[in-house]
C-alpha positions as CSV (number, residue, x, y, z in Angstrom):
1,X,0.0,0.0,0.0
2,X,1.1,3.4,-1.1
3,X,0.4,6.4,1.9
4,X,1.0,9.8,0.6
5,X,0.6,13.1,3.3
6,X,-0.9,16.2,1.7
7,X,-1.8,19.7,3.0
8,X,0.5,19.7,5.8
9,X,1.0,22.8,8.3
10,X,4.1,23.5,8.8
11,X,5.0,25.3,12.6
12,X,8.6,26.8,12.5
13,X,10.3,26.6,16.2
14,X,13.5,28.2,16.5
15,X,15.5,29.0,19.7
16,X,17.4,32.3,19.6
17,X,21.1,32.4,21.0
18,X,21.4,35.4,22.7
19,X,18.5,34.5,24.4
20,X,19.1,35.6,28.0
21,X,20.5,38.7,27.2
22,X,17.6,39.6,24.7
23,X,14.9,38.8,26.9
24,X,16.4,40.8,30.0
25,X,16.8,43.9,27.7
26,X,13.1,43.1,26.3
27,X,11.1,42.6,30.2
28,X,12.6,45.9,31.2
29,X,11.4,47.8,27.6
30,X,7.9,46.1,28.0
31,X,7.3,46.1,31.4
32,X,7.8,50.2,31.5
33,X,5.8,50.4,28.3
34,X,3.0,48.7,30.0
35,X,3.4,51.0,33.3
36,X,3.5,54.4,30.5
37,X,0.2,53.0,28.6
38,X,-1.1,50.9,31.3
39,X,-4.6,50.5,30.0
40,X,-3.5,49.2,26.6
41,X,-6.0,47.7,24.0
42,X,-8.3,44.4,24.5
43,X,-8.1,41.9,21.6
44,X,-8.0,38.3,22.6
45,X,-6.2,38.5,26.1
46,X,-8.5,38.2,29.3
47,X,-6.8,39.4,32.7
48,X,-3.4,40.7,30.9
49,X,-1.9,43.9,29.1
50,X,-1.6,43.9,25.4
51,X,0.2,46.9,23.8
52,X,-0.7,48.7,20.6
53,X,0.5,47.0,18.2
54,X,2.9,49.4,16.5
55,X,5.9,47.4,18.9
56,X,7.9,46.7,15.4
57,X,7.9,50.5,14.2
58,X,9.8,51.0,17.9
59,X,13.7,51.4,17.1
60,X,14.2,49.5,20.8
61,X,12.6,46.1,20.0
62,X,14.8,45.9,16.9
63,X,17.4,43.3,18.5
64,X,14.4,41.6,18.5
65,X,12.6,42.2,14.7
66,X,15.9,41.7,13.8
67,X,15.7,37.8,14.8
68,X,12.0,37.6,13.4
69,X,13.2,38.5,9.7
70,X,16.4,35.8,9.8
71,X,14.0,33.4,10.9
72,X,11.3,34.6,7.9
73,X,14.1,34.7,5.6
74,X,14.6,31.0,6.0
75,X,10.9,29.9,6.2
76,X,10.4,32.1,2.5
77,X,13.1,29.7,1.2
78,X,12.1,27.2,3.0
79,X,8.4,27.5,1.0
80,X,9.6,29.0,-2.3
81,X,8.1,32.1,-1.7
82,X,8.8,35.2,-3.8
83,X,9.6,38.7,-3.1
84,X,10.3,39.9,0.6
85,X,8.5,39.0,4.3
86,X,6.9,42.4,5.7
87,X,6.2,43.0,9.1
88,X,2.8,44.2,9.1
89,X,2.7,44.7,12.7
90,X,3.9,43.6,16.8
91,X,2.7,43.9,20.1
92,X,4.0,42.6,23.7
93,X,1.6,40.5,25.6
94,X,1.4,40.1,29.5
95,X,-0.9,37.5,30.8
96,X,-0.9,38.1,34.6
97,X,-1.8,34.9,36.3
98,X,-5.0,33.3,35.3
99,X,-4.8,35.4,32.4
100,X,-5.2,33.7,28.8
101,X,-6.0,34.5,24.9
102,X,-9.3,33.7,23.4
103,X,-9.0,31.5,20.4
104,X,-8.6,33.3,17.2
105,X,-6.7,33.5,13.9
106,X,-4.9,36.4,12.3
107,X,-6.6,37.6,9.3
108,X,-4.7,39.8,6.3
109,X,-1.2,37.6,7.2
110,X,0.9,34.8,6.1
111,X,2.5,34.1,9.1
112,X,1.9,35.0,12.8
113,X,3.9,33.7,15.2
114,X,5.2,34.1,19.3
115,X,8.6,34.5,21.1
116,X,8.6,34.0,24.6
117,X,10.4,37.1,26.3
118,X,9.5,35.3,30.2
119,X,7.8,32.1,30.7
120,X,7.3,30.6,34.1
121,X,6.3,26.9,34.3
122,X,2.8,26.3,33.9
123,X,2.3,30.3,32.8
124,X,-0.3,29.1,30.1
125,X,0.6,26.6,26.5
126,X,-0.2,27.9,23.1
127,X,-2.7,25.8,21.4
128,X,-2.5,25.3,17.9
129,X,-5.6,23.3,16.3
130,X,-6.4,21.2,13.6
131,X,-7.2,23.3,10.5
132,X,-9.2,21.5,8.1
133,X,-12.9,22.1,9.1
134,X,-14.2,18.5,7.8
135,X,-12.4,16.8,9.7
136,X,-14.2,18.4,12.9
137,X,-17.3,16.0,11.2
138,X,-15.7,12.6,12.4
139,X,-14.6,12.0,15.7
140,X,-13.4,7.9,15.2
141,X,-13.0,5.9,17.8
142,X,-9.2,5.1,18.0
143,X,-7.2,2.8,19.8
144,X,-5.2,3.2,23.0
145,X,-1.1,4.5,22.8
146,X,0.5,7.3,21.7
147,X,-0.9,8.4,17.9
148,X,1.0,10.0,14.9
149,X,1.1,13.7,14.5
150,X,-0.8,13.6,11.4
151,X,-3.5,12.6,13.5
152,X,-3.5,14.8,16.3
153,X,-6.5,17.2,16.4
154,X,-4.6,19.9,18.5
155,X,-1.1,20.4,19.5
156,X,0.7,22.4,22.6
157,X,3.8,23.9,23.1
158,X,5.1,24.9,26.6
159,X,6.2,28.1,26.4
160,X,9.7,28.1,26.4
161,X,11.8,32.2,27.2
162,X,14.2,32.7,24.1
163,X,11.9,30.5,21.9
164,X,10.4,31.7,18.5
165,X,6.7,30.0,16.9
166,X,5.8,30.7,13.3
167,X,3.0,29.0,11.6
168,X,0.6,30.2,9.0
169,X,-1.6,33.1,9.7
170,X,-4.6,31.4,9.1
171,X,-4.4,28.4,12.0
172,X,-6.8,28.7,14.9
173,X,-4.5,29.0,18.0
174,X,-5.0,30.6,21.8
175,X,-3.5,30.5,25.1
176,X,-4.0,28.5,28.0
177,X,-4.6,30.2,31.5
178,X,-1.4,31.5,33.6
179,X,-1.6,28.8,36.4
180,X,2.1,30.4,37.7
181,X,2.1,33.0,40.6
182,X,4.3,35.1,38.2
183,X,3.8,37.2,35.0
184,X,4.1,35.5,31.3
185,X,5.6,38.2,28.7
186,X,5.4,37.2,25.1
187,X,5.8,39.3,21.6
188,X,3.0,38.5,19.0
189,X,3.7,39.3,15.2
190,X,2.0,39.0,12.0
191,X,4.3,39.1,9.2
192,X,2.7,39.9,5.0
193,X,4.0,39.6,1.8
194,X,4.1,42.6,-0.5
């Protein structure tokens, strides 16, 4: 028997190197952005802060854009894609604890993505879930043991400080609760092609 895989999503982890450094720069920029424009904007997040989202237009989060368009550069080779990634726009998140993200999408993108500026254990997963909306119409029964990632329905991902996420703009995704006694900081980004 011949098995052939198509329409895969792809998800693009990468770690960043100068990780510790970046991210102790980054709290400090965020946390007295949040404490200048405290009441922020609502979008998804419930019981956090969530900037304007103008963060990649700021000249001191370029250490960090910087990283986001390496990473880009190799995902456009990566999928043969022509012309140049855009970064359409950024914003710093801060889920206090019990704070979380509704599930949404990101419209008018090709890829959105996370990096993890500070990330306490158990501060809330990102969920990514399946995208093909027939499939939702069959729930098999399937045997016990661990199955293969082309059957998974949803995936997680601990969020890890130092750690960049990119998938395609158009996957359902949220964030699980902040079950830490401590503050999760995270950077959001929607990246276009033009």
């Amino acid at each position: 028997m011949i098995t052939e895989y198509h329409f895969p999503t792809p998800v693009y982890i990468q770690e960043v190197s100068n990780a510790v450094e970046l991210n102790h720069y980054l709290e400090k920029q965020i946390l007295k952005w949040q404490k200048e424009d405290s009441k922020g904007v609502q979008k998804t997040n419930v019981d956090g802060w969530h900037s304007v989202t103008n963060m990649n237009k700021r000249q001191e989060y370029n250490p960090l854009t910087k990283q986001l368009f390496n990473m880009q550069d190799e995902i456009y080779k990566k999928e043969h894609l022509t012309m140049k990634p855009v970064l359409g726009n950024m914003w710093a998140n801060i889920n206090y604890p019990g704070g979380y993200n509704r599930p949404h999408l990101h419209p008018n993108s090709l890829f959105s993505g996370v990096y993890w500026v500070k990330a306490p254990k158990n501060s809330g997963k990102l969920m990514l879930y399946e995208p093909r909306p027939g499939v939702q119409c069959i729930m098999p029964n399937r045997k016990e043991g661990k199955l293969p990632s082309y059957l998974w329905r949803d995936v997680s991902y601990e969020p890890t400080a130092g750690t960049i996420i990119m998938f395609p703009a158009w996957l359902w995704h949220e964030v699980q609760p902040n079950k830490s006694q401590d503050l999760r900081i995270s950077v959001s980004f929607n990246f276009i092609q033009r």
